[in-house]
N, C-alpha and C positions, 0 to 999 in steps of 0.2 A: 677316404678309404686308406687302411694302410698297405704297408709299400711289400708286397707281396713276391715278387720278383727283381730285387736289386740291381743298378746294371742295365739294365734291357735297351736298346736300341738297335736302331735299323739299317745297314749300310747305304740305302739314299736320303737319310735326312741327315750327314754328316756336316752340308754345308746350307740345311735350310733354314733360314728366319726361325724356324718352329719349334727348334731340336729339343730346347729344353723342357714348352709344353708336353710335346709328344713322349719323351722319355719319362716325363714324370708322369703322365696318366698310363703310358705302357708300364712303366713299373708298379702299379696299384692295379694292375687287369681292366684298366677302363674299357681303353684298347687295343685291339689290337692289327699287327702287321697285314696285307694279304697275302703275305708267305710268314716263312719264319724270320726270313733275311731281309723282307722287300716291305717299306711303306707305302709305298706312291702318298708320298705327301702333296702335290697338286694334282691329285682326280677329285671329282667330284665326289659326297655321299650319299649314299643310299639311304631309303627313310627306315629300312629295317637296317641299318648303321647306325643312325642317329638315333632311333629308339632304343637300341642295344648298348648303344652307347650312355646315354639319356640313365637308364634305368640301373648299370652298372654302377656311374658314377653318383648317383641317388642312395646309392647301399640297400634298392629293395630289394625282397628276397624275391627268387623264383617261385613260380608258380605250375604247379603241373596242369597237363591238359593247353588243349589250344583251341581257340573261337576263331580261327583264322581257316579255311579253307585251302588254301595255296602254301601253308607254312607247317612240316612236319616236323617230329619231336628230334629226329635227327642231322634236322639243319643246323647249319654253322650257326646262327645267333643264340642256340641253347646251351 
């Protein structure tokens, strides 16, 4: 993916093991923060994170419409 947001990082991953991973897939939209400022880099993920994630970092496209019951068009992973 390219690097769509130059830059980007989080003010808690400034001392984590991860910085560099995290920065470089936040700067391509992999992923992203649970704020604008905050990563929690040691919580766990969720499997609609990792799919979202997953599917980003894959370069598919979206698709409209949803087969999910519980997941509307206006949620965060769209």
């Amino acid at each position: 993916m390219p690097v769509t947001n130059p830059g980007k990082t989080f003010s808690d991953i400034v001392a984590h093991k991860d910085v560099s991973a995290i920065e470089a897939l936040a700067s391509r939209g992999i992923i992203n923060g649970k704020t604008e400022d905050s990563f929690d880099p040691d919580n766990t993920m969720t499997r609609a994170e990792f799919v979202t994630n997953l599917t980003k970092g894959l370069g598919l496209p979206e698709k409209g419409g949803s087969i999910l019951k519980d997941v509307t068009a206006g949620d965060w992973l769209f």
